[in-house]
SETIBA-79237 format. One record per residue (C-alpha): x, y, z; residue in one letter. Coordinates in steps of 0.25 Angstrom, whole numbers, plus 5000, padded with zeros to 4 digits. Example, Ala and Ser with C-alpha at 12.3 -4.5 7.8 and 13.67 -1.06 7.14 Angstrom:
504949825031A 505549965029S 
//
This chain:
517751975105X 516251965103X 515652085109X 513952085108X 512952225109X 511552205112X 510652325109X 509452325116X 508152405110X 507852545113X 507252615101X 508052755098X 508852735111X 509652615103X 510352735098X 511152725111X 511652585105X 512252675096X 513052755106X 513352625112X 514052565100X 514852695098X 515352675112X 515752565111X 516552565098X 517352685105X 517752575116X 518152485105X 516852395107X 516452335094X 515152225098X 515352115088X 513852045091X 512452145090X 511052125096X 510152215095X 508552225098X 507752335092X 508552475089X 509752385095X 509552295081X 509652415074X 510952485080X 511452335082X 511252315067X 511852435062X 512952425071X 513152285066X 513152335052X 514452395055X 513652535054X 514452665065X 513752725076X 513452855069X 512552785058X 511752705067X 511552845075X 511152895059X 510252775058X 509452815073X 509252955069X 508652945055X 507852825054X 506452885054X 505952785064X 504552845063X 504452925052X 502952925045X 503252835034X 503652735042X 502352705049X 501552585048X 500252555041X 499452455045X 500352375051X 500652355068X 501652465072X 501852615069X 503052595060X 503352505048X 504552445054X 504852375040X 505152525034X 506352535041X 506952435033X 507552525023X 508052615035X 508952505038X 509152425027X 510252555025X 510952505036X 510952385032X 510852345017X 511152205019X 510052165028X 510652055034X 511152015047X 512451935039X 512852095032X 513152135048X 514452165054X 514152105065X 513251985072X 511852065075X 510652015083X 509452065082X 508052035089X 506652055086X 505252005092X 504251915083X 502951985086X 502251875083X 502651755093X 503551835101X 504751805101X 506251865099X 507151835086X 508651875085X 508951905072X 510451885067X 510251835052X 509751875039X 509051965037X 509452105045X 508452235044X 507052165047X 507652105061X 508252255062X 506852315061X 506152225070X 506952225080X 506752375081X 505352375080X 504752425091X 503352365092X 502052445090X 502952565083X 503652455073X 502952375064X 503452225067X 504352185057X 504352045048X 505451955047X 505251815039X 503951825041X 503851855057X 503652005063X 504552055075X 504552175083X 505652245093X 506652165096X 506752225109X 505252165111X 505752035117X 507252065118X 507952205119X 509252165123X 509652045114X 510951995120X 510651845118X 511251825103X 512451895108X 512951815122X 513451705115X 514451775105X 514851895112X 515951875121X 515452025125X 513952095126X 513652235128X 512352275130X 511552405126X 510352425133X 509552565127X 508152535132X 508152555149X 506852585155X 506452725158X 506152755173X 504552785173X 503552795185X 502152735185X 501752865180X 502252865167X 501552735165X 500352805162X 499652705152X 499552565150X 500252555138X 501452625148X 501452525157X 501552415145X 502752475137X 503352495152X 503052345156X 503852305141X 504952405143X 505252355159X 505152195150X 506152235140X 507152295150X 507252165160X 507252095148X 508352175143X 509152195155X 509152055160X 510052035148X 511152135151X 512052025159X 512151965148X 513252085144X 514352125148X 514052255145X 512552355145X 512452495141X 511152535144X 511052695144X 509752735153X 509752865151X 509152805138X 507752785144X 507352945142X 507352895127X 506152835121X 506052715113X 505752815099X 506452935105X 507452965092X 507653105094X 508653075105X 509752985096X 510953055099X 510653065115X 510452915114X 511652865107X 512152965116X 511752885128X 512152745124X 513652795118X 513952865132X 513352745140X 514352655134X 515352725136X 515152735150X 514752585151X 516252535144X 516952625154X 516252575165X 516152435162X 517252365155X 516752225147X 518152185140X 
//
């Protein structure tokens, strides 16, 4: 059976994926097809990779994500997103989408004419990287001579490449809308990251019928985006969510 695991975006709360995939190995669930969008393309890939759950947690907790030498100079973003390539290319020494154990799709978003690529061939780490850079913090990242940004930009929840080869889909869902009152939208550039968050979560949820399956943990949304002090509590949040959803919900 052909079981596929979308990963939606989230930043450090893709460390609930994490969780997630241990769940699921100890109810004998392997996925067989990966998707991933943003931090999802990076647990997806190293997932894929044949990599165990306590690495990937290793990987969250040391990668200096903003550590000084990391930051950009003269180019559009806070953070060089190409200086991560050595960071990953330890994970993956053969940077290709053919050296993984298992099928992997990965999206990214062309900041130039706007539109989305899944990326399933060749070459691996760049597609990676753009996938998970988040725009404005992440400088965009160049592939054949296009640029591309978060994957999660125009499509966080990429269970498309998966509905015609799975004969099962389980959905992980780590980016859910914190409840706020007008008075926390206190600036304009408030109500503008509030109006794109509110796009990306219909986007998002009208997709999960396409599963027989969604985890999607809300007690994740006292987590920020960049919040990677709380790792533990959030792999924390996605393992003991999926335990409760294959208890209450059996798919096979």
């Amino acid at each position: 059976m052909n079981i596929g695991l979308v990963l939606s975006g989230g930043g450090a709360r893709g460390a609930a994926h994490i969780g997630v995939i241990k769940a699921l190995e100890e109810h004998n669930i392997f996925p067989t097809h990966i998707a991933g969008a943003s931090a999802g393309a990076i647990v997806g890939a190293l997932y894929a990779a044949g990599i165990n759950w306590t690495e990937m947690l290793n990987f969250f907790k040391t990668i200096p994500l903003f550590h000084t030498s990391r930051y950009a100079r003269n180019k559009p973003g806070f953070l060089n997103s190409v200086n991560f390539y050595d960071d990953l290319k330890t994970y993956f020494p053969d940077d290709n989408f053919e050296a993984l154990k298992k099928p992997m799709f990965i999206p990214a978003a062309n900041i130039i004419d706007g539109n989305s690529k899944i990326f399933s061939k060749g070459q691996l780490i760049k597609p990676i990287i753009a996938s998970a850079s988040f725009p404005g913090v992440f400088t965009p990242t160049e592939i054949n001579g296009k640029y591309y940004v978060d994957g999660g930009t125009l499509n966080n929840f990429p269970v498309e490449p998966l509905k015609s080869t799975c004969d099962k889909i389980i959905g992980v869902y780590v980016n859910p809308l914190k409840v706020v009152s007008i008075k926390d939208l206190k600036h304009s550039y408030s109500v503008i990251e509030r109006a794109y968050k509110i796009k990306v979560a219909a986007e998002s949820m009208s997709k999960f019928s396409d599963c027989d399956l969604v985890i999607s943990p809300q007690e994740l949304e006292k987590y920020g985006t960049f919040g990677m002090n709380n790792i533990d509590a959030i792999f924390d949040l996605g393992y003991i969510a999926t335990k409760k959803a294959l208890e209450e919900k059996k798919i096979w």
